[in-house]
TORKOL-4160 file (C-alpha; in steps of 0.2 Angstrom, whole numbers, padded with zeros to 4 digits, m for minus):
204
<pt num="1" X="0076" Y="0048" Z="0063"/>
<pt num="2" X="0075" Y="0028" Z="0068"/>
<pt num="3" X="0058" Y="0032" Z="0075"/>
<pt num="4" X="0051" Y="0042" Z="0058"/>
<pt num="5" X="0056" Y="0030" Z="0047"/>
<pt num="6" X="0049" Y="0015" Z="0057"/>
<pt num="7" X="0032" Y="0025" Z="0059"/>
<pt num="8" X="0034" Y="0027" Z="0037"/>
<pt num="9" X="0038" Y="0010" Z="0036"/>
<pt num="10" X="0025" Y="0000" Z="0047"/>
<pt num="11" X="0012" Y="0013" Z="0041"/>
<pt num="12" X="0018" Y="0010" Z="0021"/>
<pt num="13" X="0018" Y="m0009" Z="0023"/>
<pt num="14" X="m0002" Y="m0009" Z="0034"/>
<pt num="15" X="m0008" Y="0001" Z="0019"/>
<pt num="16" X="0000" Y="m0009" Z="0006"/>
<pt num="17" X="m0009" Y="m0023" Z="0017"/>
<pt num="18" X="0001" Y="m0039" Z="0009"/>
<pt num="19" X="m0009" Y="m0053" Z="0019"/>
<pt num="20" X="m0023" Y="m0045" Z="0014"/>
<pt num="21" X="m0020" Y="m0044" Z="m0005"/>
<pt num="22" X="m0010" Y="m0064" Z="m0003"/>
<pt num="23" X="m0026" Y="m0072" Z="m0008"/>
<pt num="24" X="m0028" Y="m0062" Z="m0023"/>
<pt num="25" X="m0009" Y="m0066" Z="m0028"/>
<pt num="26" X="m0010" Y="m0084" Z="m0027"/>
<pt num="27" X="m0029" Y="m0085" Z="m0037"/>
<pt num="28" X="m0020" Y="m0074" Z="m0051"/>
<pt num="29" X="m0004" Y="m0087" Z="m0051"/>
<pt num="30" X="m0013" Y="m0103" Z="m0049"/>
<pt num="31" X="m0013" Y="m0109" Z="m0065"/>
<pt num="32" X="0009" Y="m0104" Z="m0064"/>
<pt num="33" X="0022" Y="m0114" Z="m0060"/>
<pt num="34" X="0033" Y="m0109" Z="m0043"/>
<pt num="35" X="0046" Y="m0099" Z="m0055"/>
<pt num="36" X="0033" Y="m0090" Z="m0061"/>
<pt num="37" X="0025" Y="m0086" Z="m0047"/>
<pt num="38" X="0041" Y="m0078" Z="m0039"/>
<pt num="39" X="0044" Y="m0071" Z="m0056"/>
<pt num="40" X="0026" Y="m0063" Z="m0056"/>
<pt num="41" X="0031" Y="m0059" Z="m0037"/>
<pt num="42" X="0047" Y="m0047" Z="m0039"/>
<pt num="43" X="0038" Y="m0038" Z="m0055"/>
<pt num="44" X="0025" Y="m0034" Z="m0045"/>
<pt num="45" X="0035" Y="m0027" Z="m0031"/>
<pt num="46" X="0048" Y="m0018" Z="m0040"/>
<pt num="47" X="0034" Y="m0010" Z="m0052"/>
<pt num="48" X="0026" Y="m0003" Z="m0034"/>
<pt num="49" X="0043" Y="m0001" Z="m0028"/>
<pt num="50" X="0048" Y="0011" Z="m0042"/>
<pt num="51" X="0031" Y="0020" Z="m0043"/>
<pt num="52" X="0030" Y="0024" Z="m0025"/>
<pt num="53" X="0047" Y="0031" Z="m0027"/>
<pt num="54" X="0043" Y="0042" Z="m0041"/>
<pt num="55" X="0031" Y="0051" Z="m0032"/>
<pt num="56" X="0042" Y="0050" Z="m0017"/>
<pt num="57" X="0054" Y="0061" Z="m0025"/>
<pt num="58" X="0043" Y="0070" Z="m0035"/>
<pt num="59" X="0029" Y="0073" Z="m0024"/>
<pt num="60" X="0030" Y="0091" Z="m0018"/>
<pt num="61" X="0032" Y="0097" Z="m0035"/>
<pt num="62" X="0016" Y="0089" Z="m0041"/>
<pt num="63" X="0007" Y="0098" Z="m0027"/>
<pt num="64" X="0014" Y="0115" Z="m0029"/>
<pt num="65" X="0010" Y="0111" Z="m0048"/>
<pt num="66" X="m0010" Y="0108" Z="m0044"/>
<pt num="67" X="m0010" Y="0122" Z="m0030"/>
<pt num="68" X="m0014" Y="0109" Z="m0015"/>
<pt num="69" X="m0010" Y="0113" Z="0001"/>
<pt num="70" X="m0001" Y="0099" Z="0011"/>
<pt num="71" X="m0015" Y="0101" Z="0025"/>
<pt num="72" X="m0029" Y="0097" Z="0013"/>
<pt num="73" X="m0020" Y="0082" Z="0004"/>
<pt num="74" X="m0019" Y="0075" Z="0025"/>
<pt num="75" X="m0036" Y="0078" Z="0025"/>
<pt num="76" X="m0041" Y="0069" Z="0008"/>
<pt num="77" X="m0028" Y="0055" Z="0012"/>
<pt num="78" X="m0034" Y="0053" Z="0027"/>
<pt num="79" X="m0052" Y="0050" Z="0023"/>
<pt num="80" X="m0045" Y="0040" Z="0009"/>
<pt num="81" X="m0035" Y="0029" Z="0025"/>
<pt num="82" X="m0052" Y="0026" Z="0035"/>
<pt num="83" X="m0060" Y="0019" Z="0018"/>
<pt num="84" X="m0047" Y="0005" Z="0015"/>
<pt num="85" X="m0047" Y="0003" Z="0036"/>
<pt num="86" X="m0067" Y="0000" Z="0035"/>
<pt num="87" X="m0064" Y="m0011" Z="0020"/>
<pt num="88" X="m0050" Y="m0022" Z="0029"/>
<pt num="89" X="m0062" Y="m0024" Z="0045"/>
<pt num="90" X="m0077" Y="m0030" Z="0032"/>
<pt num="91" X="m0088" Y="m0014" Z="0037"/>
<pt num="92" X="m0092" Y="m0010" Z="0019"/>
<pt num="93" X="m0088" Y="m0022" Z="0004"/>
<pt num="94" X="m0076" Y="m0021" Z="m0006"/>
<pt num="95" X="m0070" Y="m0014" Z="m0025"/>
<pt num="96" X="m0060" Y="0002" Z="m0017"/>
<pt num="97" X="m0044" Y="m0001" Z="m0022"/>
<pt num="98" X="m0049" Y="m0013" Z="m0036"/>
<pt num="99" X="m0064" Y="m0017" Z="m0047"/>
<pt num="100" X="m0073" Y="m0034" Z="m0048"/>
<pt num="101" X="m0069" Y="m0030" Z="m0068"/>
<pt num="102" X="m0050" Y="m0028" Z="m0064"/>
<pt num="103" X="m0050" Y="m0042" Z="m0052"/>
<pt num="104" X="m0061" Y="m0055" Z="m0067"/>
<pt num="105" X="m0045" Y="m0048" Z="m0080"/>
<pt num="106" X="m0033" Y="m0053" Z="m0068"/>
<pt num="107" X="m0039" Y="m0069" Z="m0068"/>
<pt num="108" X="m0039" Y="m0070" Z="m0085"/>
<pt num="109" X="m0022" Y="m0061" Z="m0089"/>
<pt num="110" X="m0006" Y="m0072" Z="m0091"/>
<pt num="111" X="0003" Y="m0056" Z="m0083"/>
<pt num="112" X="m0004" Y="m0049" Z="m0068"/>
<pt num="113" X="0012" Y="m0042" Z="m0061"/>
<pt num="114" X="0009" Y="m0026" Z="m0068"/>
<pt num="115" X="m0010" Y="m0024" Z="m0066"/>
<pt num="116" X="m0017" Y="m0028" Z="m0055"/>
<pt num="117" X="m0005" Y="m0030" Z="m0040"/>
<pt num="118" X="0009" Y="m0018" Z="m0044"/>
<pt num="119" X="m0008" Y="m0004" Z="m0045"/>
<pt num="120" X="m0019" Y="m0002" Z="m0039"/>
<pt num="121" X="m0017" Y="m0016" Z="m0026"/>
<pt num="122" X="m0001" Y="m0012" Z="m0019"/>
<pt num="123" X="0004" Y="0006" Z="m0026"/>
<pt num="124" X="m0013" Y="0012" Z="m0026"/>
<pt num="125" X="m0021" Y="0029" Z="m0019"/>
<pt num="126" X="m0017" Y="0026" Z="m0002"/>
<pt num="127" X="m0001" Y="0020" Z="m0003"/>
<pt num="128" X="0004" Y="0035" Z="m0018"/>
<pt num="129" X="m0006" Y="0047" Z="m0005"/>
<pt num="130" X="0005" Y="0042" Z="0012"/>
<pt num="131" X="0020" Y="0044" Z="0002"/>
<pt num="132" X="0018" Y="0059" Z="m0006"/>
<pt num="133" X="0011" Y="0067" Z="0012"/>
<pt num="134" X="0028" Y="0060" Z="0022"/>
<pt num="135" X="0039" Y="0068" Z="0007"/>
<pt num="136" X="0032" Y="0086" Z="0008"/>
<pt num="137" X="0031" Y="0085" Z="0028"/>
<pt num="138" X="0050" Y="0080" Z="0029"/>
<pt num="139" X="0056" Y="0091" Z="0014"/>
<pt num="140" X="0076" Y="0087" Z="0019"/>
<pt num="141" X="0085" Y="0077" Z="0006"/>
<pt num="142" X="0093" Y="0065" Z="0020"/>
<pt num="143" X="0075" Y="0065" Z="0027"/>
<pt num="144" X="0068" Y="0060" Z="0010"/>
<pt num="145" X="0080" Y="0044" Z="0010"/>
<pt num="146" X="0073" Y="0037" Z="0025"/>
<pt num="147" X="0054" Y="0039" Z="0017"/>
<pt num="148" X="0065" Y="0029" Z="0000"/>
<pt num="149" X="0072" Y="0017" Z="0011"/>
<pt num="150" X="0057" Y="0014" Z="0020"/>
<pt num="151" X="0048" Y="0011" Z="0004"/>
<pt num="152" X="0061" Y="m0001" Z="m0002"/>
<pt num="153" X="0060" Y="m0013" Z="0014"/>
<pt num="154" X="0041" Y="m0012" Z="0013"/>
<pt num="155" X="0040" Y="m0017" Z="m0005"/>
<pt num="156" X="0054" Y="m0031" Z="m0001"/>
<pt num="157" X="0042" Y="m0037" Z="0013"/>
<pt num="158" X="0030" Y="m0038" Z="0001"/>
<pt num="159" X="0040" Y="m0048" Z="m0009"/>
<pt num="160" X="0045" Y="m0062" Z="0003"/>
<pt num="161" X="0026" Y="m0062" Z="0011"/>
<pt num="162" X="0022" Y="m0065" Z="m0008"/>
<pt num="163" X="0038" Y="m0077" Z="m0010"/>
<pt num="164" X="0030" Y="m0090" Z="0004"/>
<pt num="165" X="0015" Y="m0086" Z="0000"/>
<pt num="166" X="0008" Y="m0103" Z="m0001"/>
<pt num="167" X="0016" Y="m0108" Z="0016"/>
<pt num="168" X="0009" Y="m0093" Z="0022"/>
<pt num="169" X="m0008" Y="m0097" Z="0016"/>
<pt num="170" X="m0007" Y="m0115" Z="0025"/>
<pt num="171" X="0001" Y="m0109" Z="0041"/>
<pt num="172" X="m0013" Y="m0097" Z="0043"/>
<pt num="173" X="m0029" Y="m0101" Z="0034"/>
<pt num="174" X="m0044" Y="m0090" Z="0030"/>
<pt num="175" X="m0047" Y="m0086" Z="0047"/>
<pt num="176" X="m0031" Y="m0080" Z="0053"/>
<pt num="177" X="m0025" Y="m0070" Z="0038"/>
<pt num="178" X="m0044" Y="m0062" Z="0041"/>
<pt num="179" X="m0040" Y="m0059" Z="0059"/>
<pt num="180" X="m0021" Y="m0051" Z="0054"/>
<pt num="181" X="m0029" Y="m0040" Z="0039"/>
<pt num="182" X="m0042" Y="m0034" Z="0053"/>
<pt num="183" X="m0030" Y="m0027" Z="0065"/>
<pt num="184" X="m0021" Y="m0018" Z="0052"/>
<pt num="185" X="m0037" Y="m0011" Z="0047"/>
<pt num="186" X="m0042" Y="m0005" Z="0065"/>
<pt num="187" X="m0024" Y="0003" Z="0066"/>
<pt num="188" X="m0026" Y="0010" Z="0048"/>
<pt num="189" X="m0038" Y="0018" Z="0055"/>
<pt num="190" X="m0030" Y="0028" Z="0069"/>
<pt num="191" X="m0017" Y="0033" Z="0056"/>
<pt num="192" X="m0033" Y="0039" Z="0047"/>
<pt num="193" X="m0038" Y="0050" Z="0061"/>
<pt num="194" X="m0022" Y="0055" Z="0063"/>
<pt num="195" X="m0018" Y="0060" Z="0045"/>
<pt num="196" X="m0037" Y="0072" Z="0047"/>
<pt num="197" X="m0034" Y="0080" Z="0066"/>
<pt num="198" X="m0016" Y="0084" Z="0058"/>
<pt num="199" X="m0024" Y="0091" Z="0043"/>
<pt num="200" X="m0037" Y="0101" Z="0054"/>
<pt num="201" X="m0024" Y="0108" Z="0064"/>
<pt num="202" X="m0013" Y="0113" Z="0051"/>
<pt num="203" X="m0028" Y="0125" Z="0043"/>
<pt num="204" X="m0034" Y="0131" Z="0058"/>
């Protein structure tokens, strides 16, 4: 059980890529004060916290409801995976999880905490896909609570990498949040290929 929910919770928190999506978090709060930027912070968290959960508890029901089979949402998730990995690695531009038009009305929005950083930057597609893949594969309820628990600590990572984001930003700089958000992509990746051979197996 240790070992599942580490694998949920280091997978959740790669996909939900926080260094990646920092610098979009501190251009939407520059113009804030440091309350209001932790204030923006934990709005946007607990918004993604609460959706992911949603679907985390509802999630077999809404795909018995549209007929989808769990190897073919592995299949689609995992293709959706390999997009984001090739995006953090810089192999195609950007615009998958969020829209130049969504970033620009971030920009100009005096509260971003819902959109765009609660969704589509960090409970978006992939992040809503992966949870909703972990909770029909487990199925138990005492199984379910670790893919919960392992959404709240990932969210509440989020937060703090949010929190210190400035420090963050200085520690590291451009190139190294660049080099950190490129090995989650290549290891996005392999979760990627994982989620489609899975899926393959599974129909075959």
């Amino acid at each position: 059980m240790i070992k599942s929910f580490l694998n949920v919770f280091i997978s959740l928190l790669i996909i939900m890529d926080p260094l990646g999506n920092l610098p979009f978090f501190i251009l939407f709060t520059r113009e804030k004060t440091s309350s209001e930027r932790r204030k923006v912070a934990a709005i946007a968290t607990l918004t993604a916290c609460i959706i992911l959960i949603f679907f985390g508890l509802t999630g077999d029901f809404a795909l018995r409801f549209f007929g989808i089979s769990l190897p073919s949402f592995k299949i689609a998730g995992g293709f959706i995976f390999f997009i984001y990995a090739l995006q953090m690695l810089h192999l195609i531009p950007g615009g998958v999880k969020t829209s130049t038009e969504e970033k620009q009305e971030g920009m100009e929005k005096e509260n971003v905490a819902l959109v765009p950083l609660a969704t589509p930057l960090l409970a978006g597609p992939g992040a809503i896909t992966a949870v909703l893949v972990w909770r029909d594969k487990m199925g138990y309820v005492s199984q379910t609570a670790y893919i919960l628990a392992a959404v709240v600590l990932a969210c509440l990572a989020v937060y703090l990498i949010f929190h210190f984001g400035e420090k963050i930003s200085q520690a590291l700089g451009v190139g190294g949040i660049r080099v950190i958000t490129r090995i989650m992509g290549f290891l996005l990746a392999v979760i990627a290929v994982q989620f489609i051979v899975s899926g393959f197996q599974q129909l075959f």
